[in-house]
C-alpha positions as CSV (number, residue, x, y, z in Angstrom):
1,X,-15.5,-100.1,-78.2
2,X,-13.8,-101.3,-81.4
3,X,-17.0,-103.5,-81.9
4,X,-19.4,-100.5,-81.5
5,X,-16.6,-98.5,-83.9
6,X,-17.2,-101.1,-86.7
7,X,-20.5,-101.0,-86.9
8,X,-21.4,-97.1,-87.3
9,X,-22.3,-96.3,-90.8
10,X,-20.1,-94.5,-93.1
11,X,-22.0,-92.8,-96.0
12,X,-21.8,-94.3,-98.8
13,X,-20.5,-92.5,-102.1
14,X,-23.8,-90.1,-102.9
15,X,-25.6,-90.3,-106.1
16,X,-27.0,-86.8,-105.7
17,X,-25.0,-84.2,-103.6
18,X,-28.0,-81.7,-103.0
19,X,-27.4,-77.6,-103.2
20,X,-25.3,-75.7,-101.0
21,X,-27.0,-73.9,-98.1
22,X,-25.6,-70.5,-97.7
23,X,-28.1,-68.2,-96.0
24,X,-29.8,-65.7,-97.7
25,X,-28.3,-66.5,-100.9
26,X,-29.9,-68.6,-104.0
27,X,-28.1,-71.8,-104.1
28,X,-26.7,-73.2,-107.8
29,X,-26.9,-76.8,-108.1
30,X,-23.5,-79.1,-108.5
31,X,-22.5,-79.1,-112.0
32,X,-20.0,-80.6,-113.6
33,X,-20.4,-77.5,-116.0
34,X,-19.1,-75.0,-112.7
35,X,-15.6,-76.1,-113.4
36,X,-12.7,-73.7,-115.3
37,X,-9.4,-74.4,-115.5
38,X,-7.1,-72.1,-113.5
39,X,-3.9,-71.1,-115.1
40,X,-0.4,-70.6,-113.3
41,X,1.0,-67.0,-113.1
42,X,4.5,-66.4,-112.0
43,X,5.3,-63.0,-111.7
44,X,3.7,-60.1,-109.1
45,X,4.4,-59.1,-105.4
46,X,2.1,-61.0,-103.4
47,X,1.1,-60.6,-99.9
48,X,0.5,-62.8,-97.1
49,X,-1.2,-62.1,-93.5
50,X,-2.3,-63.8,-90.9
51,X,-2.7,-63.7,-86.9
52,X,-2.7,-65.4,-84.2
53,X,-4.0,-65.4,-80.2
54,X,-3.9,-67.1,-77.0
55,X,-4.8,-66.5,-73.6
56,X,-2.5,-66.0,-70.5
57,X,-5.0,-65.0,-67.4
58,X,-8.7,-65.6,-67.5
59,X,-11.0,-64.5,-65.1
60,X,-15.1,-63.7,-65.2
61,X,-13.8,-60.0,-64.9
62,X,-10.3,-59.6,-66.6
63,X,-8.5,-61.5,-69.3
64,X,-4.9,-61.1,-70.6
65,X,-4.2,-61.7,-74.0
66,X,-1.5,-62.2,-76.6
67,X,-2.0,-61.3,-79.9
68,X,0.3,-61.6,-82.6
69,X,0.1,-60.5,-86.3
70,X,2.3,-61.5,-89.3
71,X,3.1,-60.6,-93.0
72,X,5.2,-61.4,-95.4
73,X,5.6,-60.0,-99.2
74,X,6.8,-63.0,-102.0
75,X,8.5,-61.5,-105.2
76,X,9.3,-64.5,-108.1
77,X,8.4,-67.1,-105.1
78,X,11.0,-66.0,-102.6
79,X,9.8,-63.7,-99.3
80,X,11.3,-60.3,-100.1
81,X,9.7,-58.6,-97.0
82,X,8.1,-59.7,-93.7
83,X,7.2,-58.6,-89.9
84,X,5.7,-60.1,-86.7
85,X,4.2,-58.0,-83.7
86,X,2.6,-59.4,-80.7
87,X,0.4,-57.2,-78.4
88,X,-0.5,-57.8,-74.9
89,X,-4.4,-57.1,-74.5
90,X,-5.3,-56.4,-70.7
91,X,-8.9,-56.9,-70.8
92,X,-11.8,-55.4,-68.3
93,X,-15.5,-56.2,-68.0
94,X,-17.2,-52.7,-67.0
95,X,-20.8,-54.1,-65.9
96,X,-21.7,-50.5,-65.4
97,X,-21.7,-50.1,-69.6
98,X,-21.7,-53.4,-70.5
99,X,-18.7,-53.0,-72.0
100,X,-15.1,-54.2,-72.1
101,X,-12.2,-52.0,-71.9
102,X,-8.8,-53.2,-73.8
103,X,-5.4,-51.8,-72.9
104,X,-3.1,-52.7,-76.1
105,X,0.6,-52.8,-75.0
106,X,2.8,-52.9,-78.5
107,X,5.7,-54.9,-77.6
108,X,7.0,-54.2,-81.0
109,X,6.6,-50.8,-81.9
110,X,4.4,-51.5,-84.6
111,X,1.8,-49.0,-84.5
112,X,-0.6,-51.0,-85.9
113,X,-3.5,-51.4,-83.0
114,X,-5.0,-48.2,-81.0
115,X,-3.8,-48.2,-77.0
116,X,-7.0,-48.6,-76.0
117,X,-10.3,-50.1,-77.1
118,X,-13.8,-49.9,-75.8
119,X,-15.9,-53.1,-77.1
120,X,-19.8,-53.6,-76.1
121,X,-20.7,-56.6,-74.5
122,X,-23.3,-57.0,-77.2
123,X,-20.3,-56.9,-80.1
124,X,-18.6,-60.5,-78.7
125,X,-20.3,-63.8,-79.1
126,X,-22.3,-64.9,-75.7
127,X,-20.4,-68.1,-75.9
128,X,-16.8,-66.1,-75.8
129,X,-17.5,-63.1,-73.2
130,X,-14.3,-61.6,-72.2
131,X,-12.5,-64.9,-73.3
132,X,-13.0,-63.8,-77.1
133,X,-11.5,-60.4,-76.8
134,X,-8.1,-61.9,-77.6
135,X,-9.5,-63.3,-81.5
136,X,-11.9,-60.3,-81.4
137,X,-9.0,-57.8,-81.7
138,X,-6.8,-60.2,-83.8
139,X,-9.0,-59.9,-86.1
140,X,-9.0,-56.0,-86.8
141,X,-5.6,-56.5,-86.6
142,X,-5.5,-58.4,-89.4
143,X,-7.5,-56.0,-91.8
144,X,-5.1,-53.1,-90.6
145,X,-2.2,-55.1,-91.5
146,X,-3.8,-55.8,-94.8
147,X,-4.5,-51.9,-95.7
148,X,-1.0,-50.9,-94.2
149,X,1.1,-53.3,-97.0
150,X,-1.7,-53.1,-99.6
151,X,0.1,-50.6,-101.9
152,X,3.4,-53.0,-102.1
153,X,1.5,-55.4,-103.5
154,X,-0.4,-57.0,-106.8
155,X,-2.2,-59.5,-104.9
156,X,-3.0,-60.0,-100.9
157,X,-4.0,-63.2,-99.3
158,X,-5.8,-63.0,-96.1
159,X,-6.0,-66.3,-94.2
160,X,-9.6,-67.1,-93.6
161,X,-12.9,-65.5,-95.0
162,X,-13.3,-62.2,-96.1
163,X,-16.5,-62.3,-93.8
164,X,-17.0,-59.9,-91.3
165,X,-18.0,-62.2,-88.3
166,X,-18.5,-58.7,-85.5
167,X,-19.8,-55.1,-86.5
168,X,-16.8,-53.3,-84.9
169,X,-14.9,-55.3,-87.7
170,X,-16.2,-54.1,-90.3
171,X,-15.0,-50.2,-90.9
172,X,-11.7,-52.1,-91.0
173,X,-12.1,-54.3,-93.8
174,X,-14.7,-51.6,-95.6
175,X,-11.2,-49.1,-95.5
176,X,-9.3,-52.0,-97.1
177,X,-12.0,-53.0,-100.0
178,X,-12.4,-49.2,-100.6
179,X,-8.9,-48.5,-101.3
180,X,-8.5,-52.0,-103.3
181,X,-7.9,-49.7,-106.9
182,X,-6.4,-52.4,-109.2
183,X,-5.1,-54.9,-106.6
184,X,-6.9,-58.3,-106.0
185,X,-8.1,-59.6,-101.8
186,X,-7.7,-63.2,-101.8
187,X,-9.8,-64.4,-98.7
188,X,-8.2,-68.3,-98.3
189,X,-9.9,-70.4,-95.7
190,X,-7.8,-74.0,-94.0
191,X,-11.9,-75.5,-93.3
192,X,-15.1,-74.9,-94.4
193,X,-18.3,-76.6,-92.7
194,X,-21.0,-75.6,-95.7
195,X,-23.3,-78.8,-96.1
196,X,-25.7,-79.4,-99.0
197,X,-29.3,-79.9,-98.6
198,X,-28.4,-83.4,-97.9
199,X,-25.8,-83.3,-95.4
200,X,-22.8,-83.3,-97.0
201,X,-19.7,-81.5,-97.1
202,X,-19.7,-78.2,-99.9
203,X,-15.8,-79.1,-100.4
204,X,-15.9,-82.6,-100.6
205,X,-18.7,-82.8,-102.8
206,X,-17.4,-80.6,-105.0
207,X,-14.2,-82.8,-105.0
208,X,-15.8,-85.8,-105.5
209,X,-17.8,-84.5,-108.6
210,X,-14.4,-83.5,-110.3
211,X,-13.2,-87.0,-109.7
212,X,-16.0,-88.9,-111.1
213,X,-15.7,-86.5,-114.9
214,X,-12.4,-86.4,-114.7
215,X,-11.9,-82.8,-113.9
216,X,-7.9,-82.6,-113.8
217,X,-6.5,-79.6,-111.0
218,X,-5.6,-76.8,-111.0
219,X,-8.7,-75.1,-111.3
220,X,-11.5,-73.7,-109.6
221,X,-15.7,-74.1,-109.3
222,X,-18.1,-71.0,-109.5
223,X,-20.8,-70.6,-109.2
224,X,-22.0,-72.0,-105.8
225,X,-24.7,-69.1,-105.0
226,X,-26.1,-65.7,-106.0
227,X,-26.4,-63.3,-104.4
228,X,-24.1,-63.8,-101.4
229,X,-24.5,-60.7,-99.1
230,X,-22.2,-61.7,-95.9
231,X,-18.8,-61.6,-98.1
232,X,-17.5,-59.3,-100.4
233,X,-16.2,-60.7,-103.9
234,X,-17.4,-63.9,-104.4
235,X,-16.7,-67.3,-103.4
236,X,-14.8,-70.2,-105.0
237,X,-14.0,-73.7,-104.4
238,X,-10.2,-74.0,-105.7
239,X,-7.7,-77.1,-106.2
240,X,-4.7,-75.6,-106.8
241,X,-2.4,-79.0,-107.7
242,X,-3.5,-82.5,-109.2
243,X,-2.3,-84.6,-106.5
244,X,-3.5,-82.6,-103.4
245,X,-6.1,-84.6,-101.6
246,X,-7.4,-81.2,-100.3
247,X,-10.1,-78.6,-101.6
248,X,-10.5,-74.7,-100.0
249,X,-12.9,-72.2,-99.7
250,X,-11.7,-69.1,-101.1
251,X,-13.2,-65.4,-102.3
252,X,-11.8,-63.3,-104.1
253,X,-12.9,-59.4,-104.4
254,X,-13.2,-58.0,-107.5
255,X,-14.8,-61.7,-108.1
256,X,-14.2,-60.9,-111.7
257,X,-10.4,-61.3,-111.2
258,X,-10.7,-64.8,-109.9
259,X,-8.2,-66.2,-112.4
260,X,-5.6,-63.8,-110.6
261,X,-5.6,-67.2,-107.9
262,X,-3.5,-68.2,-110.6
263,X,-0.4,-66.7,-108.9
264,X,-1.0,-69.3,-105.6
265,X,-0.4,-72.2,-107.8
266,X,3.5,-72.1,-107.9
267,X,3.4,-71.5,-104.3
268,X,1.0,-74.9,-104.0
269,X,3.9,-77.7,-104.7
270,X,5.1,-77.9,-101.1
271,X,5.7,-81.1,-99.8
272,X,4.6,-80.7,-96.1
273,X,1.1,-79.9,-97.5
274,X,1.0,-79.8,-101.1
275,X,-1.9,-77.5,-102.4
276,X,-1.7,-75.5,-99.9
277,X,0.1,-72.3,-100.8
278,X,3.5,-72.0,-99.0
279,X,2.8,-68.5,-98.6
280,X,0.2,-69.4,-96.0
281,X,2.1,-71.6,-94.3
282,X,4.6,-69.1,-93.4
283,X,2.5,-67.2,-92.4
284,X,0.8,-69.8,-90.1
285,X,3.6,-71.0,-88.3
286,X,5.1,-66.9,-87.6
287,X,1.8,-65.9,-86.3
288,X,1.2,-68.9,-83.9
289,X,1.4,-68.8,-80.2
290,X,1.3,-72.0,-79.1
291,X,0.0,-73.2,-75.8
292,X,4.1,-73.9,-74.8
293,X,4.6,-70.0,-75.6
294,X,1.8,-68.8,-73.3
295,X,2.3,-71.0,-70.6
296,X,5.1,-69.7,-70.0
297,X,4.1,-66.5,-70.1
298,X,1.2,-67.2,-67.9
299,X,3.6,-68.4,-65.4
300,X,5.4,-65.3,-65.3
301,X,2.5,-63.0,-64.9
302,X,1.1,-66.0,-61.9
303,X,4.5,-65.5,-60.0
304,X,3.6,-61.9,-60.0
305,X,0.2,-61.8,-59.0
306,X,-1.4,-61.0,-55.8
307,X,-3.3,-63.4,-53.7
308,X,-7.0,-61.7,-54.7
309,X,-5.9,-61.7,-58.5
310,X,-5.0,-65.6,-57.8
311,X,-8.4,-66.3,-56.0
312,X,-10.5,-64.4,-59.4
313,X,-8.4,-66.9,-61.9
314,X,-9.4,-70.3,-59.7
315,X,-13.3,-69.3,-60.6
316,X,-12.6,-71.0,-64.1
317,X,-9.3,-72.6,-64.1
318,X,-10.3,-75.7,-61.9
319,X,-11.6,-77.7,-64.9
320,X,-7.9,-77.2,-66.4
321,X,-6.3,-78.2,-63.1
322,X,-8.3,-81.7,-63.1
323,X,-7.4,-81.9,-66.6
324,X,-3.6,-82.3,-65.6
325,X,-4.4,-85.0,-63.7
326,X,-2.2,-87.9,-65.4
């Protein structure tokens, strides 16, 4: 094994990085000429949301949920305002329609997701089925969260893209963007896997080019295509501090107020990931259900369930069963 290991090829350092490949966009070469220097900014409410999901029953024909969704507002870098709320999503397939029917229990009181939801089949990713409901739903969540704390704030920063991955998705986001007025959408994403024509990583060939001239952090690289339809605002590879070994992915919409990404920069000094805004981080760790949390969870809503209910579970749990196997 560890002689097999040794002799796999790791790439050496490229000479040419090749263009992105974004889909129906026009790709801009690297340049060492797409770099601008990003300037801190220290004062502004700014907003942070993110969400989280996990799965407590699974079956072909019903799934069971958790969703939980988290913000928090920051006011001269300390959290002046947040709030958690976890749903429980009771999931049906309805083969009749082809479509799923979500019952939304708000365990908090939030008012923040409808009580019921009808999805088509066609809306979730083939792959996913009734398993993706749960991130499905987090999803919109996350956009209503956004437009219901949007007026408290200069700046909000939605963890991820500002994509809209599923069509039912989209009204959501649209009522947030059309109500944006003179605040700033900050879409900031932990991975990104765009390549370039020749294989390699967007982020760490853009890294790599602002090492070899010298290119000193914080600051951020535009343009890497025209014409991007699938986002809104534009999008940005950002460093936010010089000694971070990590790049991100981020857009911002109005694109034009990209040096507004200023105001992460304070927020990037944290030593449990520095360059990562703290903000984020918070908002990470509140909106997480672990697989600890919905175990036991799961084994609250298995001590309760019939013997048919049981039997429709063990059609797709055996592999996880097995997998316990020490």
């Amino acid at each position: 094994m560890l002689d097999i290991l040794s002799r796999i090829s790791i790439r050496n350092v490229p000479h040419e990085y090749g263009k992105p490949i974004l889909k129906g966009a026009i790709s801009v070469p690297l340049s060492s000429n797409n770099f601008h220097s990003l300037r801190a900014i220290r004062d502004g409410k700014i907003g942070f949301v993110d969400g989280g999901n996990n799965i407590i029953f699974l079956s072909p024909g019903q799934a069971v949920h958790l969703v939980r969704l988290y913000y928090s507002i920051f006011d001269n870098g300390k959290k002046a305002e947040h709030g958690r709320y976890t749903f429980i999503l009771n999931s049906f397939f309805k083969p009749s329609d082809e479509s799923f029917s979500v019952e939304i229990y708000d365990v908090d009181s939030s008012n923040l997701l409808p009580e019921r939801m009808e999805i088509n089949e066609s809306d979730i990713d083939e792959r996913e089925k009734i398993k993706g409901i749960g991130a499905y739903i987090r999803r919109i969540g996350e956009w209503l969260l956004l437009e219901r704390i949007l007026k408290k704030c200069e700046i909000l920063v939605k963890d991820g893209s500002l994509q809209t991955g599923e069509k039912y998705e989209a009204p959501f986001a649209e009522r947030v963007f059309n109500n944006v007025e003179d605040k700033v959408i900050i879409g900031f994403s932990k991975t990104c896997s765009i390549v370039t024509e020749r294989g390699y990583s967007l982020l760490a060939s853009v890294h790599h080019l602002s090492k070899t001239h010298g290119i000193e952090a914080p600051w951020y690289y535009h343009p890497i295509a025209k014409n991007i339809t699938t986002i809104k605002g534009d999008m940005f590879v950002v460093k936010l501090h010089p000694y971070a070994d990590y790049v991100f992915r981020v857009e911002v919409y109005p694109q034009e107020k990209i040096e507004k990404v200023g105001r992460l920069i304070p927020m990037a000094n944290d030593p449990v990931f520095i360059g990562y805004p703290y903000g984020l981080i918070d908002a990470d760790v509140n909106a997480r259900i672990t697989d600890e949390e919905a175990k036991m969870y799961k084994n609250l809503l298995y001590n309760s369930a019939d013997d048919f209910t049981r039997m429709q579970a063990n059609a797709l749990n055996a592999h996880d069963i097995i997998s316990e196997v020490k």
